[in-house]
Backbone as numpy.savetxt, mean C-alpha at the origin, in Angstrom:
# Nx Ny Nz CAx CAy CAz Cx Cy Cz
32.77 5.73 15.12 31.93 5.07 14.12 31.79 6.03 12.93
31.98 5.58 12.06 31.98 6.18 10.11 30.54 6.85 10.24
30.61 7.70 9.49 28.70 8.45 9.11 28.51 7.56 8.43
29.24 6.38 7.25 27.98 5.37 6.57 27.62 4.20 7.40
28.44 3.74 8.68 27.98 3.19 9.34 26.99 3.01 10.18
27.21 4.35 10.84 26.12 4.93 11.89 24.95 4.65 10.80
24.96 5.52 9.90 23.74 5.53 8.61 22.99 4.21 8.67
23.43 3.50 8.26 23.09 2.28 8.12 22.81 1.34 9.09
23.22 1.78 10.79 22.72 1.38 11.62 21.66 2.26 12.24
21.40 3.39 11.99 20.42 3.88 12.37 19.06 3.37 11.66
19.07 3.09 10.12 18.34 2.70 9.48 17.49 1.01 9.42
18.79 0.60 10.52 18.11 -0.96 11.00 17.30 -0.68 12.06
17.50 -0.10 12.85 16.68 -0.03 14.29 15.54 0.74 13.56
14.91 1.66 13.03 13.79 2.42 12.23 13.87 2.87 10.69
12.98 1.90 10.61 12.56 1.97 8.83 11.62 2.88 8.66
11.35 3.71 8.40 10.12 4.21 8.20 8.79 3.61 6.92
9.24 3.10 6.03 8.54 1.64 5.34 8.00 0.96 6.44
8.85 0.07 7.27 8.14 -0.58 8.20 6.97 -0.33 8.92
7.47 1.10 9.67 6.43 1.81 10.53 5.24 1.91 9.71
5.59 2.11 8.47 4.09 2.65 7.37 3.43 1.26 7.01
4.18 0.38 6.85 3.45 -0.90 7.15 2.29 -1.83 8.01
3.05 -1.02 9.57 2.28 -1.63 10.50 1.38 -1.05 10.52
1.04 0.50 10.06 -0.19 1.08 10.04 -1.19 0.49 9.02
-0.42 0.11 8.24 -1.48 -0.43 6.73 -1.77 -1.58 7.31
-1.34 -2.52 7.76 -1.72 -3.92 8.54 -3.04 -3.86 9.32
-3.03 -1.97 9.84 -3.85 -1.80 10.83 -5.02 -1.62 10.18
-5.15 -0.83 8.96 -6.14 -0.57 8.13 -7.12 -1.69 7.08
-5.26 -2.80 7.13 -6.14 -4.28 6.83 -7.05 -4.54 7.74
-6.44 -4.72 9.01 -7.59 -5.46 10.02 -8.68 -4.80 10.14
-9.29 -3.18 9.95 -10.65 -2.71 9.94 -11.13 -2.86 8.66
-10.93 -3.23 7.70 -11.34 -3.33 6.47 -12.18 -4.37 6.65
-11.06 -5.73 6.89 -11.57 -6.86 6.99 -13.20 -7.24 8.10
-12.62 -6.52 9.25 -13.58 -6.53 9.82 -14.78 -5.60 9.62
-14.71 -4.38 8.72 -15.95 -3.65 8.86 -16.64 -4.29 7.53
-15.84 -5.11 6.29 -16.76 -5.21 5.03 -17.53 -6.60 5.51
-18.88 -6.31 5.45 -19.70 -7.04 4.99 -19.14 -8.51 4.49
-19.69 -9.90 4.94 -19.59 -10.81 4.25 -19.78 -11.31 3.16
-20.81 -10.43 2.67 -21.46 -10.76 0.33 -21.44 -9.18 0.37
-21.52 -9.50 -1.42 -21.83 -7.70 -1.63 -23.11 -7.50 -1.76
-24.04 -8.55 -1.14 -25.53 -8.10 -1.44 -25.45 -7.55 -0.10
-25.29 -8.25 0.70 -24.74 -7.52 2.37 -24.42 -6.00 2.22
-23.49 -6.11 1.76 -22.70 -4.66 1.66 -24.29 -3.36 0.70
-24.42 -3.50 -0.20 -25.37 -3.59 -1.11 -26.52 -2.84 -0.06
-26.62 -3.74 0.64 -27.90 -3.29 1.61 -27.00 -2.73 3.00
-26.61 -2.32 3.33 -25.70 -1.86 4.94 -26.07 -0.37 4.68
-25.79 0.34 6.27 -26.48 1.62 6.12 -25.15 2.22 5.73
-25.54 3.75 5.44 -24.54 5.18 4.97 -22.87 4.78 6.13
-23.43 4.33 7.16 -21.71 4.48 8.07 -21.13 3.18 7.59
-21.69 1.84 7.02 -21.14 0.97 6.78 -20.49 1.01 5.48
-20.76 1.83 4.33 -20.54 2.49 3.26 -18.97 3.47 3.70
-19.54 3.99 4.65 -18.51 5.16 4.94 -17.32 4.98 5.19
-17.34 3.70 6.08 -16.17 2.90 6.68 -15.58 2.49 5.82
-16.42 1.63 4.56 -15.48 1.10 3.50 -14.58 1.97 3.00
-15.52 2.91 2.61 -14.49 3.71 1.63 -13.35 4.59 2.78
-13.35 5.02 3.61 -12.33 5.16 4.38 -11.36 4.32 4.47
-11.45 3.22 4.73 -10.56 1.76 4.86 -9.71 1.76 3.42
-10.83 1.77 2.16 -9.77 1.41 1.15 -9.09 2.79 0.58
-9.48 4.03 0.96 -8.75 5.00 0.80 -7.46 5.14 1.69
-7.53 4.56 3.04 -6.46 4.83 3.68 -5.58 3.70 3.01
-5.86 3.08 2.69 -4.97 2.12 2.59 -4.24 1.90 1.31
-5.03 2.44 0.18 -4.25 2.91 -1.05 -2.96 3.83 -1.03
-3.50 5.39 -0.12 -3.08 5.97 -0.12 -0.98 5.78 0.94
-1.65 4.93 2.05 -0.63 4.17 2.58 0.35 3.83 1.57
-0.15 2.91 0.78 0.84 2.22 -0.43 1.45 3.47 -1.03
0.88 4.40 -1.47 1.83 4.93 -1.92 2.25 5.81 -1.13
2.50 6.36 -0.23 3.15 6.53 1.15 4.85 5.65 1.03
4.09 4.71 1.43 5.15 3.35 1.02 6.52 3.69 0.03
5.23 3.65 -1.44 6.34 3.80 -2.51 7.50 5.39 -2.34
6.18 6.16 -2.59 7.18 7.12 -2.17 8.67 7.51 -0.87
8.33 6.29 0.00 9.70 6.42 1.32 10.64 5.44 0.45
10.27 4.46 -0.34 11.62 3.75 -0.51 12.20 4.47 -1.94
11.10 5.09 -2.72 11.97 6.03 -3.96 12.88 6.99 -2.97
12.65 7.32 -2.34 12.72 8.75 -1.87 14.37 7.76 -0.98
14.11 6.92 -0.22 15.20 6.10 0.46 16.78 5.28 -0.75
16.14 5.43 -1.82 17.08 4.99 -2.68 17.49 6.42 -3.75
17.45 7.40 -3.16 17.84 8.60 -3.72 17.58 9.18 -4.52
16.24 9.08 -5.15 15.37 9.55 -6.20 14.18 10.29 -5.57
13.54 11.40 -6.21 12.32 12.13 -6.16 11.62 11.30 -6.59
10.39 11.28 -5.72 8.65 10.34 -6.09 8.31 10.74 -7.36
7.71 10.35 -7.65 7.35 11.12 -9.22 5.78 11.82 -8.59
5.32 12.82 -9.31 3.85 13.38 -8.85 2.85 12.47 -9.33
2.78 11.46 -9.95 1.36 10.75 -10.40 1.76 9.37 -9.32
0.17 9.28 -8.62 0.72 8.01 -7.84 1.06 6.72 -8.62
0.33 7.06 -9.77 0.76 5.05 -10.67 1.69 5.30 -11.03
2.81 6.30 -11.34 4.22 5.96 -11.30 5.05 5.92 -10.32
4.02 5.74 -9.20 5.10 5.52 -7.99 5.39 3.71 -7.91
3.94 3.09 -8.24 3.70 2.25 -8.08 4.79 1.07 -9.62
4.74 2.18 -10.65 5.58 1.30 -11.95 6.74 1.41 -11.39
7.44 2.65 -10.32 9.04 2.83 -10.15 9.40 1.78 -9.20
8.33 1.33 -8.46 8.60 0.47 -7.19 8.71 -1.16 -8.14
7.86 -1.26 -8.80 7.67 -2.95 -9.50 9.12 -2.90 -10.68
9.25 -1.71 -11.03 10.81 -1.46 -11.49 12.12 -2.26 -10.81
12.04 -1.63 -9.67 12.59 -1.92 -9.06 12.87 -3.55 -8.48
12.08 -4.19 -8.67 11.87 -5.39 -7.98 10.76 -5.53 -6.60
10.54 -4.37 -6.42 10.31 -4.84 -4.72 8.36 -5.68 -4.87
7.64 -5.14 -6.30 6.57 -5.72 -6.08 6.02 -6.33 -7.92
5.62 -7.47 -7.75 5.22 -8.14 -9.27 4.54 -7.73 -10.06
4.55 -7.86 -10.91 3.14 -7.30 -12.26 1.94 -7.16 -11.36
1.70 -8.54 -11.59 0.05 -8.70 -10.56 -0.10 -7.40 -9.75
0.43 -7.49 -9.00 0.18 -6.39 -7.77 0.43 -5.13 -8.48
1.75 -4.59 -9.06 1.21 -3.21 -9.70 -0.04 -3.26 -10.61
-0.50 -4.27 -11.24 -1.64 -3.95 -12.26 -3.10 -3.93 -11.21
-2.92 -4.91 -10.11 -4.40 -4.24 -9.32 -4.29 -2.99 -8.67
-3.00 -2.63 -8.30 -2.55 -0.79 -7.65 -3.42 -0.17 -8.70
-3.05 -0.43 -9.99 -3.41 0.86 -11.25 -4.83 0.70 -11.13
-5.65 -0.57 -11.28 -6.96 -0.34 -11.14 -7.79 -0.04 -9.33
-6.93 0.05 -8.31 -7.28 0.61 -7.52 -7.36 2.12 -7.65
-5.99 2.42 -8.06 -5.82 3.82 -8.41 -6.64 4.79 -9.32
-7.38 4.06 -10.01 -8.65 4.92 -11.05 -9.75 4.83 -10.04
-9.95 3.84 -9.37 -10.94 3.27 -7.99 -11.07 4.49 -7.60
-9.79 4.53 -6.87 -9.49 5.62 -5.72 -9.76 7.17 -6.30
-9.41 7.71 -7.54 -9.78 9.13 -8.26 -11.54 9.09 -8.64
-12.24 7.95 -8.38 -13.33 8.03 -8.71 -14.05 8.29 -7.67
-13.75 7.95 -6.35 -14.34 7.87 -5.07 -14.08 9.30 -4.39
-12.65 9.70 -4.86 -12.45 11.00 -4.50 -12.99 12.09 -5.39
-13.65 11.85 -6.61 -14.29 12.81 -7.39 -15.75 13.11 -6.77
-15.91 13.91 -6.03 -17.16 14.35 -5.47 -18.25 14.52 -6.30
-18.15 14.75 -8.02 -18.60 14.99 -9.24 -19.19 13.54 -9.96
-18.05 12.33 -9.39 -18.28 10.93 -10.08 -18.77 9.90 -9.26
-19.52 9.08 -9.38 -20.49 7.96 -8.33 -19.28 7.05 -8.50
-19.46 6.01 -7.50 -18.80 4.66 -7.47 -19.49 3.93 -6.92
-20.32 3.19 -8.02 -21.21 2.03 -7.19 -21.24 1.15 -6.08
-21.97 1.42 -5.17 -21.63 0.17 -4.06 -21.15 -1.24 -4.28
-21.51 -2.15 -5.09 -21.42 -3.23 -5.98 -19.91 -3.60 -6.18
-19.44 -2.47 -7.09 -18.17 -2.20 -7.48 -16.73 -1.62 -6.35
-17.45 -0.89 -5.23 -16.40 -0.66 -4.15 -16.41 -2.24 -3.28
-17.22 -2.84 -3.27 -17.40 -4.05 -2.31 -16.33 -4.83 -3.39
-16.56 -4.89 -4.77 -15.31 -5.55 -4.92 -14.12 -5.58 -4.77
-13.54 -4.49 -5.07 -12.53 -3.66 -5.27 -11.77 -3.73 -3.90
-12.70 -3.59 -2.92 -12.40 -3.74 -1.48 -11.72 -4.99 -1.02
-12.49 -5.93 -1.43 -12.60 -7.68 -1.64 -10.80 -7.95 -1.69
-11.32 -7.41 -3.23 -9.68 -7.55 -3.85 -8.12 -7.01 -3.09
-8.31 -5.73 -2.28 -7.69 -5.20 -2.29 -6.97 -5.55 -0.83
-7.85 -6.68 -0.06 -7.69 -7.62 1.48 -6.24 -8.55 0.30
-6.94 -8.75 -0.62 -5.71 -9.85 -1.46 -4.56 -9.53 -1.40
-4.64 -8.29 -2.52 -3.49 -7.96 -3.10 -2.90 -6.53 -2.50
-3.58 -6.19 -1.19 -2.83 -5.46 -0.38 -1.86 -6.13 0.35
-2.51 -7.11 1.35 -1.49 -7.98 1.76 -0.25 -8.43 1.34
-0.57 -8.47 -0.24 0.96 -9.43 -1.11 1.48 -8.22 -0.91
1.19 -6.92 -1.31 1.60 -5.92 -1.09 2.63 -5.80 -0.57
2.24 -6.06 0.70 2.80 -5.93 2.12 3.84 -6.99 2.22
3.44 -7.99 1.63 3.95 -9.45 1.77 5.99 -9.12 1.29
5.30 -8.49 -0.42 6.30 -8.32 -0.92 7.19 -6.79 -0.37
6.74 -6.09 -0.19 7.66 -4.79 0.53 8.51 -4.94 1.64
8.04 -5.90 2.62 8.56 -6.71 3.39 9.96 -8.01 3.24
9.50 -8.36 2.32 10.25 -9.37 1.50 11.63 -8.59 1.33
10.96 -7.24 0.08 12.58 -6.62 -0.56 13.30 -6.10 0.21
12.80 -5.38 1.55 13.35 -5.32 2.23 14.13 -6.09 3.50
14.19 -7.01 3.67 14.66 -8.28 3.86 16.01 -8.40 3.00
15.63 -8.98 2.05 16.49 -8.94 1.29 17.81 -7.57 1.07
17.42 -6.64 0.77 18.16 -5.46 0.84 19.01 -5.64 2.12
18.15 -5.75 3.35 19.26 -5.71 4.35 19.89 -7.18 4.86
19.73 -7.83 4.33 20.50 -9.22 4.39 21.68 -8.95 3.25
21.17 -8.60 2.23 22.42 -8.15 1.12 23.84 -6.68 2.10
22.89 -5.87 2.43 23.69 -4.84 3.14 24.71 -6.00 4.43
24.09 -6.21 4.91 24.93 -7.02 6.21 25.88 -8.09 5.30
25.52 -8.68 4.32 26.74 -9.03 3.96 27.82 -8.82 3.15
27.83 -7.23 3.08 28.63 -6.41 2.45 29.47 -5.88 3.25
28.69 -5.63 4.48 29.20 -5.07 5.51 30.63 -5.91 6.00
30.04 -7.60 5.90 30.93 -8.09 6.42 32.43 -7.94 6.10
């Protein structure tokens, strides 16, 4: 068997995208389940229900670009160091739509605000953000899934 063969069959049996997927799927399902039903709910919930959120939507940002960075990095390019250009190189690419990179970018100021130990992020405003991010994480997912699909339906019939 050829090294681009093997290559390329090693790369069907383990994606590492994929694998990083099913973890983010995983981080959907505690999200979903730990946020609060209203944000007056949320609004009023104690310090661990707070805590959880922002854990949830930090892991799960950070996932995404996890993400971006394995398929830059899988199509033979260096990540870039700022995560919102991981996120413009990936919608470059095709693999995810305007929509979804433009809520990444406003997650992504989200996310440097929550991690600024110096800057508040209103409860109010993470309950949304959170809200949003059950949405347009998923398409996320929806679509990373998708291009990759595609990619290897295109590969297999090249192969042929």
């Amino acid at each position: 068997m050829s090294k681009v063969v093997e290559k390329r069959t090693l790369q069907r049996h383990f994606n590492p995208v994929k694998a990083k997927l099913a973890l983010m799927d995983e981080c959907f399902s505690q999200l979903r389940n730990g946020l609060p039903p209203s944000k007056d709910d949320y609004v009023e919930a104690d310090r661990l229900t707070h805590s959880y959120v922002i854990s949830c939507f930090l892991m799960i940002v950070q996932r995404a670009v996890d993400i971006n960075n394995a398929i830059i990095e899988f199509s033979g390019n260096t990540p870039p160091y700022q995560k919102h250009q991981s996120f413009r190189s990936i919608q470059e690419s095709g693999a995810i739509d305007l929509e979804t990179l433009n809520f990444f970018e406003h997650a992504l100021n989200c996310y440097q605000k929550i991690a600024n130990p110096y800057e508040g992020f209103p409860a109010p405003d993470l309950y949304d953000v959170s809200s949003l991010l059950l949405q347009h994480g998923e398409a996320y997912a929806r679509q990373i899934n998708d291009f990759f699909d595609d990619t290897n339906t295109k590969t297999v019939a090249e192969d042929s």
